[in-house]
VOLUMKE-928990 format. One line per field, with one value per residue (C-alpha): residue in one letter; y, x negated, z. Coordinates in nm, 3 decimals. Layout:
res = A, ...;
Y = Y, ...;
X = X, ...;
Z = Z, ...;
//
This chain:
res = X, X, X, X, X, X, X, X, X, X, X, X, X, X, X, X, X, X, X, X, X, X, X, X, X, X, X, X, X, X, X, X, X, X, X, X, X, X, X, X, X, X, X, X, X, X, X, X, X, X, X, X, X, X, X, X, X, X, X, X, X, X, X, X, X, X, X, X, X, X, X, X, X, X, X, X, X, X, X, X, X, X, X, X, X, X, X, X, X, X, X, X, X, X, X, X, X, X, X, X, X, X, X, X, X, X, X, X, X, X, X, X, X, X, X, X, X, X, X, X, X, X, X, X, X, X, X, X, X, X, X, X, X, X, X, X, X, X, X, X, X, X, X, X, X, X, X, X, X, X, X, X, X, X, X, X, X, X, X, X, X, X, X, X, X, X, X, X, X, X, X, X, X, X, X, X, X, X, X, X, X, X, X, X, X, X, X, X, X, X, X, X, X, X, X, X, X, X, X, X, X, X, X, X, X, X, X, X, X, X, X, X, X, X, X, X, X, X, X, X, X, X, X, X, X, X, X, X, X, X, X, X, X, X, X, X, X, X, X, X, X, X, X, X, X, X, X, X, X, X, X, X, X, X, X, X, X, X, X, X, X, X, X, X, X, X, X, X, X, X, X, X, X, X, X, X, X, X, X, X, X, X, X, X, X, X, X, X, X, X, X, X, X, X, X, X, X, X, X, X, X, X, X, X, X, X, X, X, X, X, X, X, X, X, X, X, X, X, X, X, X, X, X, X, X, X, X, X, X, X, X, X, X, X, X, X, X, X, X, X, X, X, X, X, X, X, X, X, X, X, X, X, X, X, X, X, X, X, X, X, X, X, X, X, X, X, X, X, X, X, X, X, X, X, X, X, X, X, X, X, X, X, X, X, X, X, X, X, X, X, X, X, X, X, X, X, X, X, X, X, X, X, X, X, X, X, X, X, X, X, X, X, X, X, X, X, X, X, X, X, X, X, X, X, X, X, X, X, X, X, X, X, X, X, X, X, X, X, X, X, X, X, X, X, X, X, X, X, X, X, X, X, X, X, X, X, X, X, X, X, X, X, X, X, X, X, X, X, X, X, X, X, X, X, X, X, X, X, X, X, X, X, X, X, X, X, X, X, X, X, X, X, X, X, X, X, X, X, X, X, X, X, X, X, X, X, X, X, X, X, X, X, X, X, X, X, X, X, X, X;
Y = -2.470, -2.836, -3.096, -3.365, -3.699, -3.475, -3.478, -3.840, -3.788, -3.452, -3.707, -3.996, -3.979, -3.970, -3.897, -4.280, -4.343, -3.958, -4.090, -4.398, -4.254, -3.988, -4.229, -4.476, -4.163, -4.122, -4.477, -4.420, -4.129, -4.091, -3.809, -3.590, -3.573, -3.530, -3.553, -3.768, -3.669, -3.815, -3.645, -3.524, -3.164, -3.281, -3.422, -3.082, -2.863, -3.105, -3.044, -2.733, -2.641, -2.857, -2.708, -2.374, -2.433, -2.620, -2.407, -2.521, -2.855, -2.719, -2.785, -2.623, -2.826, -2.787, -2.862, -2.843, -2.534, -2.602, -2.377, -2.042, -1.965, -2.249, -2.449, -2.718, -2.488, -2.281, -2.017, -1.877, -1.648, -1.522, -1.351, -1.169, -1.028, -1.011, -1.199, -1.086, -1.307, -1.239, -1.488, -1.457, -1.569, -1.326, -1.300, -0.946, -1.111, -1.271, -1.013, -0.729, -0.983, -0.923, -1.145, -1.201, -1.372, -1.083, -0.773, -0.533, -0.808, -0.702, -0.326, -0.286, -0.462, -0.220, 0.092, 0.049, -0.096, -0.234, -0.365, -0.103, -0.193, -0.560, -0.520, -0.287, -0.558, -0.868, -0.607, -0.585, -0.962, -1.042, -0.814, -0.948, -1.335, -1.199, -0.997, -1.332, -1.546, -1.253, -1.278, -1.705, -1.724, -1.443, -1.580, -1.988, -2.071, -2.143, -2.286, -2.497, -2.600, -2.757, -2.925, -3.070, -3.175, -3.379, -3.520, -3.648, -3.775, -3.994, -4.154, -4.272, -4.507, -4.698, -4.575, -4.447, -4.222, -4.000, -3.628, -3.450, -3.096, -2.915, -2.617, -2.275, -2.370, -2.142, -2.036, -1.748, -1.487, -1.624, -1.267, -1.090, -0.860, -0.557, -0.674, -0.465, -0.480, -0.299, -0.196, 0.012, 0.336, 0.442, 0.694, 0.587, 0.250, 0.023, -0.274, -0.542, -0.578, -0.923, -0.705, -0.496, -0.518, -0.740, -0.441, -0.251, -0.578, -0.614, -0.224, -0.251, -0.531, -0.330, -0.032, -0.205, -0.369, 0.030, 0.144, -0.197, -0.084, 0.280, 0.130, -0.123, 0.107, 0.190, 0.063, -0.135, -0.494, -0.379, -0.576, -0.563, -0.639, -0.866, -0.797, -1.125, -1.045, -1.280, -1.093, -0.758, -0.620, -0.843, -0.693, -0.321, -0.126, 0.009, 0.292, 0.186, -0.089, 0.173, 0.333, 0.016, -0.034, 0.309, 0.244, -0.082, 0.111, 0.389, 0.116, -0.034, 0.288, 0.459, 0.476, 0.553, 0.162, -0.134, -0.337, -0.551, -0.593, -0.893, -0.932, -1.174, -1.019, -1.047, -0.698, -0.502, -0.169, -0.363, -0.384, -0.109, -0.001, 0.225, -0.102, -0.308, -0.549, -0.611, -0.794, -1.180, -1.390, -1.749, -1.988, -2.330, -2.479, -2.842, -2.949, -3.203, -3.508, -3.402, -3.314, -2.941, -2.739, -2.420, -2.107, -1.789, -1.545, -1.236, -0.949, -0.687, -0.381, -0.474, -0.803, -0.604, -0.353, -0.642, -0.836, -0.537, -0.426, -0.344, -0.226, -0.034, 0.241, 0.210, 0.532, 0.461, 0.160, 0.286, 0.585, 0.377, 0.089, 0.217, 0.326, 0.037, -0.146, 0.093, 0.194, -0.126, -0.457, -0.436, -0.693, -0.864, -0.955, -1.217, -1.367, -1.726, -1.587, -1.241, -1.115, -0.826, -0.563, -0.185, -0.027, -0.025, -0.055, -0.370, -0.548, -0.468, -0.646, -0.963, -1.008, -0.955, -1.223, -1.479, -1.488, -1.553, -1.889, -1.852, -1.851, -1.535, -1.484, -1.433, -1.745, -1.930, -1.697, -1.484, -1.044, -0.846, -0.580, -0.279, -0.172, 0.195, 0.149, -0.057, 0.083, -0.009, -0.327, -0.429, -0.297, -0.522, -0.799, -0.811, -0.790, -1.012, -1.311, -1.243, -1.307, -1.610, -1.469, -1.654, -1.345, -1.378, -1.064, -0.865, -0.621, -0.436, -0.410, -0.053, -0.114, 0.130, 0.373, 0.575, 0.573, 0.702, 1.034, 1.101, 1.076, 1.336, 1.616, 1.517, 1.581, 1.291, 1.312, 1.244, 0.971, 0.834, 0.859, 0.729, 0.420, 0.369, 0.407, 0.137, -0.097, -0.048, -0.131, -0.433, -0.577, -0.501, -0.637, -0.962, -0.981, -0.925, -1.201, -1.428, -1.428, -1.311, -1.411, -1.249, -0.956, -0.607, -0.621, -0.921, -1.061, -1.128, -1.461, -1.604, -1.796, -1.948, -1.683, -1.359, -1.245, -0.939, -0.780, -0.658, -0.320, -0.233, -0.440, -0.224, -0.291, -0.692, -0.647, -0.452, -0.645, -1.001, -0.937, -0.690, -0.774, -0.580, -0.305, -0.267, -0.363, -0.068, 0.141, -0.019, 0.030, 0.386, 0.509, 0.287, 0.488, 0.231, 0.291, 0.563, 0.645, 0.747, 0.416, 0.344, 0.050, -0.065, -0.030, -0.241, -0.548, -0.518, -0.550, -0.789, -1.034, -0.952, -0.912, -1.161, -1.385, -1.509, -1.376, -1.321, -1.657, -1.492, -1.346, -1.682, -1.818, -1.569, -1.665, -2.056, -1.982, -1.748, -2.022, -2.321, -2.040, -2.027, -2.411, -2.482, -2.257, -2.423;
X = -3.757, -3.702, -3.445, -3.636, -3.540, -3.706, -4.029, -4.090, -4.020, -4.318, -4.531, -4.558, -4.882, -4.763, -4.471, -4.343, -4.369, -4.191, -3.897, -3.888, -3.817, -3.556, -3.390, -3.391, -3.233, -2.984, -2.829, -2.866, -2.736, -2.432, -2.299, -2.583, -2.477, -2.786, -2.836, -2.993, -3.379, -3.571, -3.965, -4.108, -4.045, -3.665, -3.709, -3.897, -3.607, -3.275, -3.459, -3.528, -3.203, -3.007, -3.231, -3.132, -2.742, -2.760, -2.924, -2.766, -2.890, -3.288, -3.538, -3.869, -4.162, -4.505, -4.584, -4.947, -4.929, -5.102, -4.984, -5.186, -5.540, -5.687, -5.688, -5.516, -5.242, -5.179, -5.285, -4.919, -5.025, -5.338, -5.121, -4.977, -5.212, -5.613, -5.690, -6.131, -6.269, -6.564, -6.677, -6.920, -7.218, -7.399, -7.334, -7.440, -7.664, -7.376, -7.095, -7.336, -7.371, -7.137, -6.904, -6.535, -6.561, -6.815, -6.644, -6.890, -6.759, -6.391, -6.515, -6.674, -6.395, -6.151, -6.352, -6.560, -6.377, -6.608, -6.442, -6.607, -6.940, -6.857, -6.746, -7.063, -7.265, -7.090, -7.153, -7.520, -7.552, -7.397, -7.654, -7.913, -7.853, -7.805, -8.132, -8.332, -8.133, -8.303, -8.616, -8.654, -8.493, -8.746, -9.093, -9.032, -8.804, -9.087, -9.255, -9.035, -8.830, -9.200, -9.247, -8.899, -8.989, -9.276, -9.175, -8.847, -9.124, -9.303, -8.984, -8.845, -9.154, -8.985, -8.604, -8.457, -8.207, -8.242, -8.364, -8.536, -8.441, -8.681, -8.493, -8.524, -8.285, -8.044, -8.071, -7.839, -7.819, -7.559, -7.299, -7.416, -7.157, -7.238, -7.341, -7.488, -7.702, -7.709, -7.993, -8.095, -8.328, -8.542, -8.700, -8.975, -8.892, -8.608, -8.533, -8.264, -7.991, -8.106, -8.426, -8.257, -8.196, -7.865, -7.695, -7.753, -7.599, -7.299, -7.249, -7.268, -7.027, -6.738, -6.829, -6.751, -6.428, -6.340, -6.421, -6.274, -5.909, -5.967, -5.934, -5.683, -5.398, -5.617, -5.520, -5.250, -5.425, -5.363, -5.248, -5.219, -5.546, -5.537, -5.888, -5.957, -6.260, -6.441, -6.619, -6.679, -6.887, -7.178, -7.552, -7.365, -7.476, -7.119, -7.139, -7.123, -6.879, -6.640, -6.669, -6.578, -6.270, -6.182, -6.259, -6.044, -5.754, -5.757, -5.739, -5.505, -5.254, -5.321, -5.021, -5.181, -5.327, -5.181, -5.402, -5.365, -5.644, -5.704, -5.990, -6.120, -6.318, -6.511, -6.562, -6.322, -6.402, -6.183, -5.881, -5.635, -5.437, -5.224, -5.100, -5.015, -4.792, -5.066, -5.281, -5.311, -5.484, -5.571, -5.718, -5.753, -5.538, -5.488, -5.094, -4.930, -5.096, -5.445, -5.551, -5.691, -5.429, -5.433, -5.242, -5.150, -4.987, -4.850, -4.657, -4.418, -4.413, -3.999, -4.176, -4.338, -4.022, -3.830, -4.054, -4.174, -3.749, -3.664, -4.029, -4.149, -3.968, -3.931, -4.103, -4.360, -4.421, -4.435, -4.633, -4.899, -4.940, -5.225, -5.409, -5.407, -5.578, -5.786, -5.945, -5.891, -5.809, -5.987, -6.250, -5.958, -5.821, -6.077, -6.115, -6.032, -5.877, -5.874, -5.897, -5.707, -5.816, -5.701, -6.057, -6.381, -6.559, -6.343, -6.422, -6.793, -6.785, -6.625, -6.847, -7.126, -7.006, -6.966, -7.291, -7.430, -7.444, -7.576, -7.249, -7.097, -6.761, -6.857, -7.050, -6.691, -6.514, -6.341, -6.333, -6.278, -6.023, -5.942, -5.611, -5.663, -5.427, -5.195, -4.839, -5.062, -5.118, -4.759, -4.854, -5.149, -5.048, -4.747, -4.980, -5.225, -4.963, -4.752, -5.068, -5.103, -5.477, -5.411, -5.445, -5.507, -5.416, -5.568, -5.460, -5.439, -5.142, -5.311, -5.198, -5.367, -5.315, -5.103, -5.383, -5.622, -5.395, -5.314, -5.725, -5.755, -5.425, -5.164, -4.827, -4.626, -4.339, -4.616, -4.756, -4.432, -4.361, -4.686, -4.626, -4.268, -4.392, -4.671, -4.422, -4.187, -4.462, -4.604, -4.243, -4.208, -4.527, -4.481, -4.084, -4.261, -4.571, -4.243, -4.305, -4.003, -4.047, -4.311, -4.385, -4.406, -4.705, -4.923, -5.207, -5.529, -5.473, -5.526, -5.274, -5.365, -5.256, -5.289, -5.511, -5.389, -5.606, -5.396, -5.551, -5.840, -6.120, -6.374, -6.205, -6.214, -6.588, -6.645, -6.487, -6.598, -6.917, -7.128, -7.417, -7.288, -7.235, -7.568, -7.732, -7.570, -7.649, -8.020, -8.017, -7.876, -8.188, -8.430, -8.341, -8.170, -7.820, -7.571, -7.312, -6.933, -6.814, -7.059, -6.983, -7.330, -7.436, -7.140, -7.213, -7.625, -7.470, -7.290, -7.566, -7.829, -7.634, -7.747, -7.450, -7.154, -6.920, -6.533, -6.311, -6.078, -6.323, -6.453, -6.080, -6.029, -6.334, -6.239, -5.904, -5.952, -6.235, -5.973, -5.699, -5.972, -6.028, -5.659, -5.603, -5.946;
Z = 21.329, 21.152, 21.149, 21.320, 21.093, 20.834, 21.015, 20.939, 20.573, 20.597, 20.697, 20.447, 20.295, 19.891, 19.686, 19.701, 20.065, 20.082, 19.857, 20.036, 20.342, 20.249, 20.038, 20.360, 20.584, 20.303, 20.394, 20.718, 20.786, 20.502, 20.680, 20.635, 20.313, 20.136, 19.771, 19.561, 19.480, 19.212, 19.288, 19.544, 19.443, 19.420, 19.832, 19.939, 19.834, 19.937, 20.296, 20.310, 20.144, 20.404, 20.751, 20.569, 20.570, 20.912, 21.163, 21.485, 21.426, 21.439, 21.710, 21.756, 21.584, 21.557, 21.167, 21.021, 20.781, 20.455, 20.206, 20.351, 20.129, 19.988, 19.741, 19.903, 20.024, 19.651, 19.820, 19.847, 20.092, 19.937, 19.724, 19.953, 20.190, 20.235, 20.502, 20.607, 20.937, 21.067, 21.306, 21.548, 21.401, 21.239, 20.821, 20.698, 20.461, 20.297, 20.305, 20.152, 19.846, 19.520, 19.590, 19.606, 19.954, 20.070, 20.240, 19.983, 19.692, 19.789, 19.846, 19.501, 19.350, 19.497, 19.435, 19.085, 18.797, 18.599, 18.279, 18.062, 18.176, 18.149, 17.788, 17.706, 17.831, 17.623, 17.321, 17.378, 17.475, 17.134, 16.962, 17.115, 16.990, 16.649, 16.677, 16.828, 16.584, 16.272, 16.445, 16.454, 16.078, 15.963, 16.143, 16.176, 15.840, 15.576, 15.835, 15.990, 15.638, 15.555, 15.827, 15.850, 15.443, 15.569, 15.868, 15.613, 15.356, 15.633, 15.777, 15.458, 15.457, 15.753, 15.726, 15.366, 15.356, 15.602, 15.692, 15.953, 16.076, 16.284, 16.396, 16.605, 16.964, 17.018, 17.318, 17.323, 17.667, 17.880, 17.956, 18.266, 18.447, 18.664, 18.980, 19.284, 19.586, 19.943, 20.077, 20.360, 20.326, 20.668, 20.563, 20.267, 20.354, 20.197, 20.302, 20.244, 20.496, 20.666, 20.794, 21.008, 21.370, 21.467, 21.590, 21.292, 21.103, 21.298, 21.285, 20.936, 20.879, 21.106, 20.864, 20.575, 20.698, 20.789, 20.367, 20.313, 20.500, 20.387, 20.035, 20.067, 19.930, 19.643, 19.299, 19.092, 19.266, 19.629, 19.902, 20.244, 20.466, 20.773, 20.993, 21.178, 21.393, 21.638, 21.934, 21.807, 22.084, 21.992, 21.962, 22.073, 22.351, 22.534, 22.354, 22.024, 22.142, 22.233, 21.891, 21.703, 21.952, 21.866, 21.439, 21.482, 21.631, 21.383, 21.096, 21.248, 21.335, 21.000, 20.820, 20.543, 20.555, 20.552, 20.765, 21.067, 21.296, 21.545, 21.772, 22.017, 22.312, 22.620, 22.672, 22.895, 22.649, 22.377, 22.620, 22.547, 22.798, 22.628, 22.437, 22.715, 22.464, 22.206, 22.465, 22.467, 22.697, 22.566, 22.850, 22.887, 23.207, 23.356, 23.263, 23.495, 23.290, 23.396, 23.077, 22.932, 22.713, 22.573, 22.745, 22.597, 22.800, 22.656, 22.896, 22.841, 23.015, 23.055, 23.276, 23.476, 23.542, 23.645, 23.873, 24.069, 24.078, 24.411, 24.486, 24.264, 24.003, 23.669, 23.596, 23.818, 23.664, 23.304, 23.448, 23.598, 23.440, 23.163, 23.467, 23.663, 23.333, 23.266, 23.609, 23.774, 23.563, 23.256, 23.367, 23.593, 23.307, 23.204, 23.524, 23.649, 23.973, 24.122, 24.441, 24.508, 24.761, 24.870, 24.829, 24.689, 25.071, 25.080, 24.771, 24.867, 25.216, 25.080, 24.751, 24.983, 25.231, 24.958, 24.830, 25.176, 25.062, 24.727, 24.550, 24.463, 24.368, 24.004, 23.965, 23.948, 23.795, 24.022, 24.020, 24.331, 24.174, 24.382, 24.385, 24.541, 24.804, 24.972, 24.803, 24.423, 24.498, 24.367, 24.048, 24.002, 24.152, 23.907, 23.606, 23.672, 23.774, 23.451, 23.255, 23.427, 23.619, 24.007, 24.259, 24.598, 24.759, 25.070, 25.269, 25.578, 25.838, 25.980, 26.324, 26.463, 26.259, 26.524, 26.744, 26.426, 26.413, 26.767, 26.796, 26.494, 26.698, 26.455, 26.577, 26.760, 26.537, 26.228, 26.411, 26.470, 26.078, 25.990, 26.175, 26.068, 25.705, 25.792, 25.959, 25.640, 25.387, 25.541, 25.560, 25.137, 25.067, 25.276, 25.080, 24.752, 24.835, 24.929, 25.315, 25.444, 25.808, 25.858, 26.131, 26.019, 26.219, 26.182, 26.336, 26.165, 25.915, 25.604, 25.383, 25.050, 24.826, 25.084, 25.364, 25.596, 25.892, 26.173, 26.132, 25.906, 25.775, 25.942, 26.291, 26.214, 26.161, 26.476, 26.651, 26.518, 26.350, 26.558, 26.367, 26.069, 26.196, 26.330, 25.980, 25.828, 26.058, 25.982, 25.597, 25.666, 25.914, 25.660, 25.335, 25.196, 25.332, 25.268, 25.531, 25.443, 25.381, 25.122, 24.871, 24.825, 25.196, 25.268, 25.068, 25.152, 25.505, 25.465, 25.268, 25.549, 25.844, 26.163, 26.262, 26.116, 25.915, 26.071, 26.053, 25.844, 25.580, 25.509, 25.438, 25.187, 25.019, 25.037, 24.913, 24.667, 24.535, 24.551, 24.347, 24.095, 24.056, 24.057, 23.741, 23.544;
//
């Protein structure tokens, strides 16, 4: 928060041009009442004292911050806190080096204390120049005081009055302090660090920044430890990807510790559901000028109690909501667009449709999430829009549903009931999508956010794509099919399925493409 005349006195490029201009807002602006300033020191603290006393007169400004860790800066905050970043490329060479900007540097600085040593070692240095300076006095004086006698002798021939000094150079041992190395044993083989595998590198950079937190309340020098690490999933097979999401939340939960740990991912296993608030999702988006910005979306479980009020509890919410990430949105969540389905049969007949023309979904960015059911896709839906992820959503109307029980005995008055509740639902869902004229029971279409099928998917394809049907029924008597509603038989189906595709399943795949471009 800044005063925003105060801006323009920030931003003059030396101390004159910065008195200059407050001086200049003094006259201007008498009833500011600022004081006079002599230095630049003097103009830094009239403004910040006056912004401090004058609250209601501050705007939001974005102000480049130059007093964090360098030199530049005076490192105020250096002082205060540790702040490690690992970036992406790989370094385990350099942080296992003795160094105060390595991560083992910082370890063995917080775990060995090495002034003894050091002052043992300036000791012996010390004896060792006097012992070389005994040495070159007791072997090269006579010598080299003849010499010097001579070569004196012969100059004076062409220059009088004055000597030559041949001399033993001191050359005395510069002070060496403990230092240490890492090195990796396999066995009857050791190695340095830089020839082992990548994994093993980046595994053992995320096990130093653990010993590295572990020790950070250790001693009188202490401070507080801020992890910074860029794409920690990289070289790791899942498994070991999941154990360094589960390392960084231990050192970051200890209480024991003070550390803060930030990561940037594109691995799912690194999204915690459990800690719905700590997730941030940073995209670049097209503003209104046509030009690329940055986004950062950031959701409360609270947002997603109050956008889903009037449809879905607030304990059901705050019950369900680490599942839904979990199970179902973990990869959504780093998608340009999502399209958002009841089941897993469903997702597999529409990814399978869209790469009948050689371009899947995935290829421009966009997941096929399943919600589970119909009543969870509220859930999802809510999520994924407060993050700012476009979602096209797809469901079905189940029509027929009466017709489904009275074919399976069920009672009338369950029927009845079971088509109430479906009439009900579809009327929610179409208030919650904001389509409040539509019929509780809907025909087959496709809008540019939502699809819904009058019935069931499976009853648009038999009725509109024959062909499909058949080709499961094909891959199933081949081997290469699996009945009960079979995800992977699905798709396979509907990739090498004769015909066309139904109208309405090619929409969905248009619009779902055009959500995903609209968002880029």
């Amino acid at each position: 928060m800044t005063f925003p005349p105060f801006e323009v006195i920030r931003s003059q490029p030396n101390a004159t041009a910065k008195r200059r201009s407050y001086n200049s807002l003094r006259d201007e602006r008498p009833e500011l009442e600022l004081p006079s300033a002599g230095s630049e020191a003097l103009v830094d603290e009239a403004v910040i004292i006056w912004e401090r006393n004058h609250a209601d007169q501050l705007v939001e400004s974005d102000i480049q911050a130059t007093n964090f860790f360098g030199f530049a800066g005076k490192g105020k905050l250096a002082s205060l806190f540790e702040f490690i970043l690992v970036s992406a490329d790989l370094r385990a060479l350099e942080e296992s080096n003795d160094t105060r900007s390595a991560i083992f540097g910082r370890i063995i600085e917080r775990a060995v204390d090495r002034k003894v040593a050091d002052a043992e070692l300036a000791d012996l240095d010390a004896r060792l120049n006097m012992e070389r300076a005994r040495i070159a006095t007791k072997n090269f004086a006579p010598q080299l005081e003849l010499i010097s006698k001579e070569l004196t002798k012969a100059v004076e021939v062409f220059a009088a009055g004055r000597n030559v000094s041949v001399s033993p150079v001191d050359n005395p041992y510069k002070p060496v302090k403990a230092s240490f190395k890492v090195s990796i044993i396999d066995g009857p083989v050791e190695t340095s660090v830089e020839r082992q595998g990548h994994g093993f590198q980046r595994a053992m950079i995320i096990a130093a920044l653990k010993l590295l937190s572990d020790r950070g309340g250790d001693g009188p020098r202490s401070k507080a430890v801020c992890l910074a690490i860029e794409e920690p999933e990289l070289y790791q097979h899942p498994v070991q990807a999941r154990a360094f999401s589960q390392v960084l939340r231990k050192i970051a939960e200890d209480p024991n510790q003070t550390a803060q740990v930030a990561y940037a991912t594109h691995n799912p296993i690194f999204v915690d559901p459990h800690h719905f608030h700590e997730i941030r999702r940073i995209s670049r988006v097209q503003d209104g000028a046509n030009k690329r910005v940055i986004s950062i979306a950031h959701v409360q479980v609270e947002d997603v109690i109050e956008k889903l009020s009037g449809f879905v509890s607030e304990e059901m919410v705050r019950k369900q909501i680490g599942a839904a990430i979990l199970h179902r949105l973990a990869e959504a969540l780093f998608a340009s667009a999502v399209v958002l389905v009841e089941g897993h049969t469903d997702a597999a007949v529409l990814e399978g449709s869209a790469t009948r023309d050689g371009s899947p979904l995935a290829v421009e960015g966009i997941h096929v999430a399943e919600a589970g059911h119909k009543t969870a896709i509220y859930l999802s839906h809510a999520i994924l829009t407060l993050l700012g992820i476009p979602c096209f959503a797809v469901f079905d109307a189940d029509a027929g549903v009466g017709i489904r029980m009275e074919q399976n005995g069920r009672k009338q008055s369950d029927i009845r009931n079971a088509e109430l509740n479906e009439r009900a639902e579809n009327r929610r869902l179409f208030m919650y999508l904001g389509q409040h004229a539509v019929s509780d029971l809907p025909h087959t279409h496709a809008e540019s956010d939502y699809a819904v099928f009058a019935d069931r998917l499976e009853e648009t394809l038999k009725d509109e794509w024959p062909e499909w049907g058949q080709k499961v029924e094909e891959l199933i008597q081949s081997g290469l099919g699996y009945s009960e509603k079979n995800s992977y038989t699905y798709a396979r189906a509907a990739f090498e399925a004769d015909g066309e595709p139904p109208t309405v399943i090619k929409q969905i795949v248009q619009n779902a493409k055009a959500l995903a471009r609209q968002g880029q």
